[in-house]
C-alpha positions in Angstrom: 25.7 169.9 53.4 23.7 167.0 54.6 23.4 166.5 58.4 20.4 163.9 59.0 21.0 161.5 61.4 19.4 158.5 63.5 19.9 156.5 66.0 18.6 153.1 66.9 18.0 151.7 70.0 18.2 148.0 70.5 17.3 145.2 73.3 18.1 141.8 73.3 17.4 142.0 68.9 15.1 144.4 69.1 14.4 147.6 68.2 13.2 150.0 70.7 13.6 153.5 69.8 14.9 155.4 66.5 16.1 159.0 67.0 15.2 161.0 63.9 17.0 164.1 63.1 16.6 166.3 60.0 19.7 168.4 61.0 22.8 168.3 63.3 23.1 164.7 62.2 26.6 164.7 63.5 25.7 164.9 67.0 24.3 161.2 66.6 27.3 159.6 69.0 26.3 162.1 72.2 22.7 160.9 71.6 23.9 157.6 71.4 26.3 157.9 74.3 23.3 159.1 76.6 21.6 156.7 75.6 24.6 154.0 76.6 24.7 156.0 80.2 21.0 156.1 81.0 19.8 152.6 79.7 17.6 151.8 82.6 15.7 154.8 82.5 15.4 155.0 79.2 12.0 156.1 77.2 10.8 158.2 74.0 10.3 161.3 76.0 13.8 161.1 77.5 15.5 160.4 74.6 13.8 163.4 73.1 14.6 165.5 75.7 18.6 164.4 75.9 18.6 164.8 71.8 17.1 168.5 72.2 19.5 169.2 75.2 22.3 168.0 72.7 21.6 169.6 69.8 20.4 166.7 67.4 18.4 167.9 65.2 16.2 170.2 67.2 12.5 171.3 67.6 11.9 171.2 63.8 13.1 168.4 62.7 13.3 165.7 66.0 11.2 163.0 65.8 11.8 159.9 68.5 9.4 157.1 67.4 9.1 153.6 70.1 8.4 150.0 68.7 4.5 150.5 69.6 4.7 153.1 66.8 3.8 156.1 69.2 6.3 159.2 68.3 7.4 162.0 69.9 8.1 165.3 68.5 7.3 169.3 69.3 3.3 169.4 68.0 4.1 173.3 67.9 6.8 172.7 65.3 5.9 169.6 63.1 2.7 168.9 62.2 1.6 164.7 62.0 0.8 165.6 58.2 4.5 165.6 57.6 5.2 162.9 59.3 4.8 160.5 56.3 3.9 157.3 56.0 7.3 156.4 56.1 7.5 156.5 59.8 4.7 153.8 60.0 6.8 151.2 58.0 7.0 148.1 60.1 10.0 146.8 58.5 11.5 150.5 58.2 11.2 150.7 61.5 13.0 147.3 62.4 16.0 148.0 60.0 18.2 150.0 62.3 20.0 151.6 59.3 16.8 152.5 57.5 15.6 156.1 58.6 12.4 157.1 58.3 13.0 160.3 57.2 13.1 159.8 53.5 12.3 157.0 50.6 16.3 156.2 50.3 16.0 155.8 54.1 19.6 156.2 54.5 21.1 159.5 56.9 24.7 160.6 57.0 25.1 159.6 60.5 23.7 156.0 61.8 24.6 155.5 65.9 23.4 152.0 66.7 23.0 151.8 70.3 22.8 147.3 71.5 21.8 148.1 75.4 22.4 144.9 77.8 19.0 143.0 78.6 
């Protein structure tokens, strides 16, 4: 069964955030919900934080990456050698249906989160 999932955070057109998961894919909404509820204090570490609380994906296979490029993600559990190149795809990045994850760049379940500017 596949269960990757991502979702893309978006200001006034642009991207902000993607929320990579490798597994629990399905839990993309709750990410995306917190992310709704906590828009103004909203950052990479957060996000991370509310996606392990939730259950998206988890330590193995979380990655939350921010529109300067920086990523966060459990250094004790992935190493940056798997983080391929994908991740540093400018235009990957901007597509907010494109995951980073994998050369199709598609996941079962896309959340795309439009907060208020």
């Amino acid at each position: 069964m596949a269960t990757q999932g991502l979702v893309s955070v978006i200001r006034d057109g642009s991207m902000l955030f993607k929320v990579v998961a490798g597994a629990n894919g399905f839990r993309a909404d709750e990410v995306a919900a917190w992310a709704r509820l906590h828009s103004w204090q909203i950052t990479a570490q957060a996000l991370f934080e509310a996606a392990v609380e939730i259950g998206f994906g988890g330590r193995t296979s979380l990655v939350v990456q921010d529109a300067s490029g920086a990523m966060v993600f459990d250094k004790s559990a992935i190493s940056e050698e798997d983080l391929t190149g994908l991740y540093l795809d400018r235009g990957r990045f901007d597509d907010p249906r494109a995951s980073p994850r994998s050369e199709v760049g598609t996941s079962e379940y896309v959340e795309i989160v439009e907060l208020a500017g």
